[in-house]
C-alpha positions in Angstrom: -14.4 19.9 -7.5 -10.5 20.1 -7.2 -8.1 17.8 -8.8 -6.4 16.0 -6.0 -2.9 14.8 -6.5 -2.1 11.8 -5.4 1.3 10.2 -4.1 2.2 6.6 -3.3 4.4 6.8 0.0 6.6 3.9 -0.9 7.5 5.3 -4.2 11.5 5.0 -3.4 11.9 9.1 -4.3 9.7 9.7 -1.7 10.5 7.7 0.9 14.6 9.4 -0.5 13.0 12.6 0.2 9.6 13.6 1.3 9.4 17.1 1.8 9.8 17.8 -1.8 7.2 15.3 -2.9 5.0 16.2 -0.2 5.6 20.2 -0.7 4.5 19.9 -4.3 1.2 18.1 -3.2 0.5 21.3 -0.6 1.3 23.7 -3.5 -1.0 21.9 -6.3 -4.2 21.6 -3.1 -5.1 22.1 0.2 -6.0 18.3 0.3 -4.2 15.0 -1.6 -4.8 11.1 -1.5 -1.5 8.9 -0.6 -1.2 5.6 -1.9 -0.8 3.3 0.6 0.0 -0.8 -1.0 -2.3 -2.9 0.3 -4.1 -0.6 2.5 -5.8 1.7 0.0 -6.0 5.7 -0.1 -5.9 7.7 2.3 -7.0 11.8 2.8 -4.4 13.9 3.6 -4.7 17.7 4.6 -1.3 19.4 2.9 -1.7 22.7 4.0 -1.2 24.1 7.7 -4.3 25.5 8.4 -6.5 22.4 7.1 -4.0 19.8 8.8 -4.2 21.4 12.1 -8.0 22.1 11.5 -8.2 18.3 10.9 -6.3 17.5 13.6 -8.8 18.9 16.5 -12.0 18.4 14.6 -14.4 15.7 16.5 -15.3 14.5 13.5 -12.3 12.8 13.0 -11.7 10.2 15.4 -8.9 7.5 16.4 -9.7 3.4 16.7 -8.0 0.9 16.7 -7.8 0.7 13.0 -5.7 3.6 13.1 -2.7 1.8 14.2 -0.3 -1.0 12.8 -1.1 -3.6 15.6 1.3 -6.9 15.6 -0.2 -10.2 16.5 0.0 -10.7 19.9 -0.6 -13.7 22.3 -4.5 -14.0 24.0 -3.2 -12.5 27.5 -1.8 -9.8 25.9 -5.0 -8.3 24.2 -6.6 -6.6 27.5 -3.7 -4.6 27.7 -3.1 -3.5 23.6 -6.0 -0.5 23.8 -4.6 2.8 24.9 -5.0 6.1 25.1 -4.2 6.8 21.9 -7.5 4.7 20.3 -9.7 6.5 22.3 -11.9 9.4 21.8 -14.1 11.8 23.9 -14.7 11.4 27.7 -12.9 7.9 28.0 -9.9 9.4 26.5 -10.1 12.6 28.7 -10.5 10.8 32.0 -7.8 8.7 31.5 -5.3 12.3 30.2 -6.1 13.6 33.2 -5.4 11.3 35.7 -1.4 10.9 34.2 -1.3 15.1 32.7 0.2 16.3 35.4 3.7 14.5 35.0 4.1 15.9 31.9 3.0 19.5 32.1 6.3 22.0 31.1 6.5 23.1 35.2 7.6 18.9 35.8 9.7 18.8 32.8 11.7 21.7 34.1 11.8 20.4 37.1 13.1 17.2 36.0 16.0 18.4 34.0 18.6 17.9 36.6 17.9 14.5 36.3 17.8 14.4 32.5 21.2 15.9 32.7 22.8 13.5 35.0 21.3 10.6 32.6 22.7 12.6 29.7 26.1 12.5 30.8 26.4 9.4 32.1 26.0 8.5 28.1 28.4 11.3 27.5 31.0 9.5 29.8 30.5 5.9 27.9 30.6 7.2 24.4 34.4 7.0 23.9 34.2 3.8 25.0 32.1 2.5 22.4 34.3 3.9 19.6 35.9 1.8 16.9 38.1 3.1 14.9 37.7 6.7 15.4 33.7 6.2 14.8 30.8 5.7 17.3 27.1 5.4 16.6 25.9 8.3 18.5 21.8 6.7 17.5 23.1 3.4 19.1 24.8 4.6 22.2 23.0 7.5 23.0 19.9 8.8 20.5 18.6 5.5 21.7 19.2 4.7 25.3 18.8 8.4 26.4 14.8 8.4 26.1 14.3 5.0 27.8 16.7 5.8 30.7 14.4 9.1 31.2 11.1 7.6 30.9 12.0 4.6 33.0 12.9 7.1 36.1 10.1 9.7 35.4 7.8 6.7 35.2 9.4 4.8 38.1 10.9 1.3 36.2 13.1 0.2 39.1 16.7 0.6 37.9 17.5 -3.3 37.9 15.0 -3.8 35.4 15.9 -0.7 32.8 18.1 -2.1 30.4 15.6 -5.0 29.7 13.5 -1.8 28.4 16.2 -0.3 27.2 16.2 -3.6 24.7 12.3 -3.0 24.3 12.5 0.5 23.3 15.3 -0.1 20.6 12.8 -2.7 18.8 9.7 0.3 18.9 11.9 2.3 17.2 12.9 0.4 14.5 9.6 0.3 13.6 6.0 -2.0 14.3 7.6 -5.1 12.6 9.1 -8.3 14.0 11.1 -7.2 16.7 8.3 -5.4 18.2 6.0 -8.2 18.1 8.3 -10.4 19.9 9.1 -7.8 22.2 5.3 -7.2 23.2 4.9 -10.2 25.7 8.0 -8.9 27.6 6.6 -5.4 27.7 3.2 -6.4 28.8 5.1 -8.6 31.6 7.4 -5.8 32.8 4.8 -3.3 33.2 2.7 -5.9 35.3 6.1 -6.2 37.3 6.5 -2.6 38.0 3.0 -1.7 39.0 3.4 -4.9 41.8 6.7 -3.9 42.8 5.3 -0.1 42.8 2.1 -1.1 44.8 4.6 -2.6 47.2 6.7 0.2 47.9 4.0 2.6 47.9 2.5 0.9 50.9 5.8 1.9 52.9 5.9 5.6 51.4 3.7 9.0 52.2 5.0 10.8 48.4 4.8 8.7 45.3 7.2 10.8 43.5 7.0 9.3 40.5 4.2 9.0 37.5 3.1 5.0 38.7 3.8 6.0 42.4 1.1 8.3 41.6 -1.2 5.7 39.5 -1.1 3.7 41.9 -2.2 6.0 44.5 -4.7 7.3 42.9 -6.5 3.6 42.4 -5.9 3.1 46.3 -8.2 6.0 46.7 -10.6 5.5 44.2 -10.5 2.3 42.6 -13.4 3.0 40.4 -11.0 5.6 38.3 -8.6 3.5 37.3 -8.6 -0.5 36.3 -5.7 -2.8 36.8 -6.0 -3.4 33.4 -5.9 0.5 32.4 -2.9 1.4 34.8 -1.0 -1.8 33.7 -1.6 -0.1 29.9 -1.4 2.9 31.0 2.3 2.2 32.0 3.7 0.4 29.3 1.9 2.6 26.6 3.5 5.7 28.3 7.1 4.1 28.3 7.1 3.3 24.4 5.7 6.2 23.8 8.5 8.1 25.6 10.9 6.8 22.7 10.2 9.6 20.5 12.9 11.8 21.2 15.4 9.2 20.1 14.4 9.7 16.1 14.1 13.6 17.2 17.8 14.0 18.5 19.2 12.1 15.9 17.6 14.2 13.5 18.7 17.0 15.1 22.6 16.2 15.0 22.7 15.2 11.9 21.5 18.3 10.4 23.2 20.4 12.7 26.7 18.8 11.8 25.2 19.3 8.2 24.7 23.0 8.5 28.0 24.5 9.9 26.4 28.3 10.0 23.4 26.9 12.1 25.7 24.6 14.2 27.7 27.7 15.5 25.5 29.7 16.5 24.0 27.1 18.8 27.6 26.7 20.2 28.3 30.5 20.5 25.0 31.5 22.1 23.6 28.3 23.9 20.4 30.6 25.1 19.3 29.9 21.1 18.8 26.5 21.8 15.1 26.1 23.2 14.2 28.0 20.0 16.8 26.0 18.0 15.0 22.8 19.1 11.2 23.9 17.8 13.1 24.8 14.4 15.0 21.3 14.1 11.5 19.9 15.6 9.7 22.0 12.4 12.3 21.2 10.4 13.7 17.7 10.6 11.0 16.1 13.1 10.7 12.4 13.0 6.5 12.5 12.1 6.2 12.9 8.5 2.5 11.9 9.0 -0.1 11.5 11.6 -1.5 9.2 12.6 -4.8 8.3 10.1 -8.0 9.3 12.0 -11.5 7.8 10.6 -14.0 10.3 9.6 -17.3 9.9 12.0 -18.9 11.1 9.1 -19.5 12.4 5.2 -17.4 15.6 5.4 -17.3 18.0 3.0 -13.2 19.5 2.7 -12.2 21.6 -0.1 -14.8 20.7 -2.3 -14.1 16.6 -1.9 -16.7 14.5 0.0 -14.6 12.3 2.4 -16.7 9.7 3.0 -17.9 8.0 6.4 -15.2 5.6 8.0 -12.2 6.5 5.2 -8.9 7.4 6.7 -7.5 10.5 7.2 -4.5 11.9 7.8 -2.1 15.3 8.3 0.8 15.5 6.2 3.1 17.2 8.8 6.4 17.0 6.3 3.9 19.7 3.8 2.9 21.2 6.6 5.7 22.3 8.8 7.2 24.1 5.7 4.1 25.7 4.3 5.0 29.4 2.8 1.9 30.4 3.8 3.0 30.3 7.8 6.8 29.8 7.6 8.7 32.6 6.2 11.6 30.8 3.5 10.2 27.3 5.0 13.1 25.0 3.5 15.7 26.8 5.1 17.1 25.7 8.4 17.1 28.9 10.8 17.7 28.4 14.6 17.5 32.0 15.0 14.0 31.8 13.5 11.6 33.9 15.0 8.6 32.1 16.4 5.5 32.4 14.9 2.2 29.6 14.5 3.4 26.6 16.1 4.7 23.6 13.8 2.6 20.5 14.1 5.7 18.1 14.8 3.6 17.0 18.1 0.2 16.8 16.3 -2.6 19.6 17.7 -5.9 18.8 19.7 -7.0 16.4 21.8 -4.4 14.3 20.8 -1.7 16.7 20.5 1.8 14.2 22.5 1.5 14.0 25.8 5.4 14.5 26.4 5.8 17.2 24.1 7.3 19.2 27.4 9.5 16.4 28.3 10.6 15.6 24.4 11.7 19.6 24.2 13.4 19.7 27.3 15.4 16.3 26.5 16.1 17.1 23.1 17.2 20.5 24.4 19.6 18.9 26.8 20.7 16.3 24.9 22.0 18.6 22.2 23.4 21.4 24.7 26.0 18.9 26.6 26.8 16.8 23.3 28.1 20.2 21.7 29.9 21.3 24.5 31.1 18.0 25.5 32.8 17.1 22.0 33.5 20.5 20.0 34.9 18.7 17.3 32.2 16.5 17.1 31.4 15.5 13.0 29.3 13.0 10.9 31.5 10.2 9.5 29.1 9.2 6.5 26.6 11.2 4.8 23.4 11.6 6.1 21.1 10.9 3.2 22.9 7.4 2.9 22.0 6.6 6.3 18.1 7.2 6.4 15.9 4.2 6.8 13.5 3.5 4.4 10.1 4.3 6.6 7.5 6.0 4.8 5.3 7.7 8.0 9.1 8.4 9.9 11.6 11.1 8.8 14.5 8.6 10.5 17.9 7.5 11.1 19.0 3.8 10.9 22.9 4.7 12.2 24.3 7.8 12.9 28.3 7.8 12.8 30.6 10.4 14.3 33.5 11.6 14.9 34.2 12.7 18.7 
């Protein structure tokens, strides 16, 4: 039987710094409990092989219990189980039907797009400066994903910065702000499916992920619900906010590591393998998120016991020695090897990881060239938010 260390993740050095904390759990076991106030322990693989093992083994489910859920008002509820709580052939039907607007083929093809949204926030930014400064996570970290999932989804344009509103309050986090925001989401999505169903009746090519939805229920209304494509829709919009925390991330340790930051800028072909690094790295998920084992399984000598909650610690992880050659050490010339687990692994593994990678990569690309004296204006480790399952930002000042 090992000795499992254990760590409380809202111990205030942790939440200051979790990849040390979380790197001396990996090193002491393969397997650790974290602390959680209120909640009790969880299981947590440390090690890369175990967490991604873990992470595509069936018996190791999501529910509903594995996710913060606010309370919401009573019409609200058919629309609050998505993808993400489901397992098996109800989760793969519904994969399936949206998979194809987020294969690495679409994201590519979508770039031009991306790029045009990209520097249309390029153009603003000086605009929003005060005093020298501007909050590139405010005005343009944060907008940048919603304005792209909104027109790969197909929001209508008039009503995108009421999302754009919505996607800043998921981001902060599944508190207050989100709960108030949910009966707006829930109504917006229900407006764009009826405004989509309209239009579609006038046009021969959906172009667009709810164009496509929706024409798939018109032909076989037995695949999709209006419930399920009404959830379907919002849950893929706030799930599209991830590259905000990602590119963030990403600038403030470039700016932090001026070796790294110019050879991005000298060789811009490094930057598709620069972004897995920073993903690797510096990626928002320090967790995931807890599954619930289906039952008694035996890991590393420990019985995890039916129904307790168990999770991959992705910070230990993506800098395990045992994979990642000098892990700590930010390389974006590092030569890929296994794959980091910043977008999870199995059945589960994100849905827009293509589209995150190809934003992120375009996001950083024309922000470089754009503003070649770009530089932070406060210290990153002063400006991290306090979250314990989110390596994030809560400002990021520059310099232009």
């Amino acid at each position: 039987m090992i000795t499992l260390p254990e760590v409380d993740i809202t111990d205030p050095e942790v939440l200051r710094d979790p990849f040390t904390t979380y790197g001396r759990a990996r090193e002491r076991a393969p397997l650790a409990r974290l602390l959680v106030p209120g909640l009790g322990p969880i299981w947590a693989l440390t090690r890369h092989d175990g967490a991604r093992a873990m992470l595509g083994d069936a018996r190791f489910e999501l529910t509903a219990d594995s996710f913060m859920r606010p309370r919401v008002p009573d019409d609200c509820l058919p629309y609050m189980r998505t993808m993400s709580e489901m397992s098996g052939p109800e989760h793969a039907r519904l994969r399936k039907l949206v998979a194809p607007a987020f294969t690495p083929r679409r994201a590519a093809e979508f770039r031009p797009a991306m790029e045009a949204i990209v520097d249309a926030l390029l153009d603003d930014l000086p605009a929003h400066a005060d005093g020298g400064r501007v909050d590139l996570l405010r005005h343009f970290a944060r907008p940048l994903p919603m304005d792209v999932i909104c027109a790969l989804v197909g929001i209508p344009e008039e009503d995108r910065p009421r999302w754009r509103e919505w996607g800043a309050a998921v981001v902060a986090g599944a508190g207050q702000d989100f709960a108030r925001a949910i009966p707006g989401i829930m109504a917006g999505a229900r407006d764009a499916v009826a405004a989509r169903r309209a239009r579609s009746r006038q046009e021969d090519d959906p172009g667009d992920v709810l164009g496509e939805l929706v024409r798939v229920q018109a032909e076989d209304g037995d695949r999709l619900s209006d419930t399920e494509i009404v959830t379907m829709v919002w849950h893929l919009v706030l799930a599209g906010q991830t590259p905000t925390n990602l590119i963030a991330n990403a600038v403030a340790a470039l700016l932090s590591h001026p070796a790294q930051l110019a050879a991005v800028r000298s060789d811009p072909a490094l930057m598709p393998g620069a972004v897995e690094e920073l993903i690797r790295w510096c990626g928002p998920s320090l967790l995931a998120v807890p599954r619930h084992a289906r039952q008694d399984v035996e890991l590393y000598g420990a019985t995890v016991p039916k129904g307790a909650k168990v999770t991959a610690l992705i910070a230990a992880a993506n800098r395990d020695p045992r994979v990642f050659a000098d892990p700590d050490r930010l390389d974006v010339g590092r030569t890929p090897g296994a794959g980091h687990l910043g977008f999870a692994h199995g059945p589960h593994f994100c849905l827009g990881a293509s589209l995150a990678r190809v934003q992120t990569q375009v996001a950083l690309t024309a922000l470089l060239r754009r503003f070649p004296r770009l530089a932070m204006a406060g210290p990153p480790e002063e400006l991290r938010a306090p979250d314990p399952g989110t390596w994030r930002l809560a400002a990021l000042p520059v310099t232009l």
